[in-house]
Backbone as CSV, one residue per row, in Angstrom:
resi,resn,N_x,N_y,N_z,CA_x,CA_y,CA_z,C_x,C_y,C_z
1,UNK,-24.968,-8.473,-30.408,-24.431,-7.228,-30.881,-23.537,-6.583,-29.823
2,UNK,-23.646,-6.026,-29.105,-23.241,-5.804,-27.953,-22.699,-6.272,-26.487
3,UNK,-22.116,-6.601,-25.595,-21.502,-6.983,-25.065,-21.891,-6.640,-23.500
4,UNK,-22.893,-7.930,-22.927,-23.747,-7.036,-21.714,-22.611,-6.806,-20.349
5,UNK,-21.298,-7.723,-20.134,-20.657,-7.258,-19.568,-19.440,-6.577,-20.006
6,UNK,-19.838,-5.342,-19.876,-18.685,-4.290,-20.612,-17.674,-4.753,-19.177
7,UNK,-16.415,-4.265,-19.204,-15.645,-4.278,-18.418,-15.734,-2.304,-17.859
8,UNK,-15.622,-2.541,-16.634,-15.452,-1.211,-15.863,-14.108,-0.366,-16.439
9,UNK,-14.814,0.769,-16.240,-13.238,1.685,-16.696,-11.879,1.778,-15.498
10,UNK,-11.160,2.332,-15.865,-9.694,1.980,-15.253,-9.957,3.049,-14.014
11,UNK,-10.486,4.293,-13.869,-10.875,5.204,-13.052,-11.997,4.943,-12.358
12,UNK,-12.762,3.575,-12.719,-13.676,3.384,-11.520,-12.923,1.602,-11.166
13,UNK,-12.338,1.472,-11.275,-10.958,0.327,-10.517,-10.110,0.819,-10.052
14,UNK,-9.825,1.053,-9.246,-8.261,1.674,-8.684,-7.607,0.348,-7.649
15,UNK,-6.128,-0.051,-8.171,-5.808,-1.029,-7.353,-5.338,-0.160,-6.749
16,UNK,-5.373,-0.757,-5.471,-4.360,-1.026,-4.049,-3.355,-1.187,-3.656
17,UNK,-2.471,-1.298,-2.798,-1.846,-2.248,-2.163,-1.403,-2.312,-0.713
18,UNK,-1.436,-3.702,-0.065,-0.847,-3.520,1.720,0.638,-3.689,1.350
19,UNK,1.455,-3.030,2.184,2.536,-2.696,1.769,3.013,-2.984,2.964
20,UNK,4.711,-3.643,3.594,5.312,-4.085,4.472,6.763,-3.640,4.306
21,UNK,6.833,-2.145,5.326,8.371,-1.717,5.285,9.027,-1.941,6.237
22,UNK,10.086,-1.838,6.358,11.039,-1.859,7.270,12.973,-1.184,7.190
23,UNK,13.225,-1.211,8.289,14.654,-0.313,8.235,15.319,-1.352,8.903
24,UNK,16.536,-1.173,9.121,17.765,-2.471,9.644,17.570,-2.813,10.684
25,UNK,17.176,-2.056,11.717,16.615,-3.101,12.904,15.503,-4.093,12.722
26,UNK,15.181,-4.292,11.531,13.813,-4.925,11.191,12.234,-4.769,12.020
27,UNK,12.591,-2.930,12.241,10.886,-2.725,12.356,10.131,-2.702,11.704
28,UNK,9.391,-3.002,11.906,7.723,-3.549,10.391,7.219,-1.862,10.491
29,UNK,6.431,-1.635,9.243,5.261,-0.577,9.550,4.641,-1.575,8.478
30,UNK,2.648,-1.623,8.569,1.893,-2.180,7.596,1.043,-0.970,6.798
31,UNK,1.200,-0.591,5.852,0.365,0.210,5.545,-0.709,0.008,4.006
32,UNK,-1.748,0.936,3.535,-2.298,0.658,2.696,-2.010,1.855,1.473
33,UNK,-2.232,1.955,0.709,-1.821,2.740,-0.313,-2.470,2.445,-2.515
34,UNK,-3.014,3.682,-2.599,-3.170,2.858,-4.173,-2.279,3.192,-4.776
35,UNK,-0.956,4.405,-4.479,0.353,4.513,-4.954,1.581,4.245,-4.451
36,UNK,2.018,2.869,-5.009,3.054,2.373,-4.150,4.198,2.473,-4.451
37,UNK,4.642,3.005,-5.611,5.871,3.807,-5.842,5.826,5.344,-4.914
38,UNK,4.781,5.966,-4.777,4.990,6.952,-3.853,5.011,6.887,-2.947
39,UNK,4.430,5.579,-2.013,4.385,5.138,-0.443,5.601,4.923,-0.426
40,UNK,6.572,4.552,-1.689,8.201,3.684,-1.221,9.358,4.894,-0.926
41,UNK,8.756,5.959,-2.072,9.550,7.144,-2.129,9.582,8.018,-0.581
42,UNK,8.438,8.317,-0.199,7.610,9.002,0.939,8.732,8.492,1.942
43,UNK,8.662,7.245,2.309,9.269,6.665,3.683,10.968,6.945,3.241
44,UNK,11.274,6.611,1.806,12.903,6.646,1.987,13.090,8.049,1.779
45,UNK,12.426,9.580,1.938,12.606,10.837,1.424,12.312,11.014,3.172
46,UNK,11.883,10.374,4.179,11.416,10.569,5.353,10.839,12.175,5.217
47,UNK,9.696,12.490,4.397,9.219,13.627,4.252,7.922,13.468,5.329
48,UNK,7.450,12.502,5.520,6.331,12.259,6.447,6.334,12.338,7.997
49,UNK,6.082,13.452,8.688,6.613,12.981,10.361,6.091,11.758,10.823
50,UNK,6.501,11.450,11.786,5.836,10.603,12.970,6.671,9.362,12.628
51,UNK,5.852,7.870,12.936,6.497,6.728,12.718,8.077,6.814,12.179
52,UNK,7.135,6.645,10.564,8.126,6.367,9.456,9.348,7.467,9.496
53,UNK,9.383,8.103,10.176,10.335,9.539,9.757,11.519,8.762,11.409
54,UNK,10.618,8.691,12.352,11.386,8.220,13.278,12.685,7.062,13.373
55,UNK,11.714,6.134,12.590,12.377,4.673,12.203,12.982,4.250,11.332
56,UNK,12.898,5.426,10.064,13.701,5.163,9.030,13.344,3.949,8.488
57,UNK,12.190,3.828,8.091,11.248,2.743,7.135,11.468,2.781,5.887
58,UNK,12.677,2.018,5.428,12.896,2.440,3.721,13.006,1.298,2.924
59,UNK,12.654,0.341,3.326,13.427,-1.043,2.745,11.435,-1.638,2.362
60,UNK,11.404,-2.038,1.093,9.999,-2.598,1.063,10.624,-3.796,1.272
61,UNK,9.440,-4.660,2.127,9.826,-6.144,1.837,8.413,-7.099,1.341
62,UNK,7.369,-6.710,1.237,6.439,-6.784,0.392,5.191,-6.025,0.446
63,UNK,4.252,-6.389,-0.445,3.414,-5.666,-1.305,2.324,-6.634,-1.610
64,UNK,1.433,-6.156,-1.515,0.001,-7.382,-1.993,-0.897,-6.551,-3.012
65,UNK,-1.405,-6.455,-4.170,-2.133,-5.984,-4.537,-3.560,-6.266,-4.158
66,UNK,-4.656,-5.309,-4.290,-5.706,-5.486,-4.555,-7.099,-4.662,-5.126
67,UNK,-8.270,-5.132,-5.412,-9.189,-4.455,-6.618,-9.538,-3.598,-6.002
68,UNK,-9.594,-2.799,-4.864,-10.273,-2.072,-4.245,-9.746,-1.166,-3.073
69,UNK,-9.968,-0.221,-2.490,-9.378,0.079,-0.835,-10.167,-0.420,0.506
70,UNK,-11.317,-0.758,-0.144,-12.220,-1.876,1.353,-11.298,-3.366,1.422
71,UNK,-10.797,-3.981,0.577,-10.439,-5.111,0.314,-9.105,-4.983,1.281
72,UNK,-8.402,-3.908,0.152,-6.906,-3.128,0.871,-6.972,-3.570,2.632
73,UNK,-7.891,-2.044,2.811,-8.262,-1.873,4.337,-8.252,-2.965,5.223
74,UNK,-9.289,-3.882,4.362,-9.387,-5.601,5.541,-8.063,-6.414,5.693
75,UNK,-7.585,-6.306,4.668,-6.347,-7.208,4.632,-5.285,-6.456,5.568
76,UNK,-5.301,-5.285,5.668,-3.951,-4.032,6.710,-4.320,-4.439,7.774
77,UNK,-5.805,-4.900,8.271,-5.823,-4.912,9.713,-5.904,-5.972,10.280
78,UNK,-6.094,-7.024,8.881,-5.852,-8.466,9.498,-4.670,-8.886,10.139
79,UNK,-3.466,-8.052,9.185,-2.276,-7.710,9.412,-1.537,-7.643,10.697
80,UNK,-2.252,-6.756,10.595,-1.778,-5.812,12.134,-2.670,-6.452,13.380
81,UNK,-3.350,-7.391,12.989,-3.978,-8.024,14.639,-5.489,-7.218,14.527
């Protein structure tokens, strides 16, 4: 009758993503994010101080999804050393 593995709702899944920007000198920043149209906007609006505002981080050059932000998290710092 029923269906013992329901699938989880969309608000208790939230994807992820590690995200890899850069500007014309080809400096990297690695970051994590579950909105990655707004992480892309953020860096090319340089509304954020510090780094990204410095370096002019506007160019995505990739993106990884994933099911979770622990998952996210491990994969950013594998990243980064």
């Amino acid at each position: 009758m029923g269906n013992s593995q329901a699938k989880p709702s969309r608000a208790m899944t939230k994807t992820c993503f590690v995200s890899i920007m850069t500007n014309a000198s080809r400096t990297l920043s690695v970051g994590m994010t579950n909105n990655l149209e707004r992480r892309v906007f953020k860096h090319r609006s340089r509304t954020t101080p510090g780094f990204t505002q410095r370096y002019n981080l506007t160019l995505l050059v990739h993106a990884e999804p994933y099911p979770d932000p622990s998952s996210a998290i491990a994969r950013e710092k594998q990243i980064k050393g």
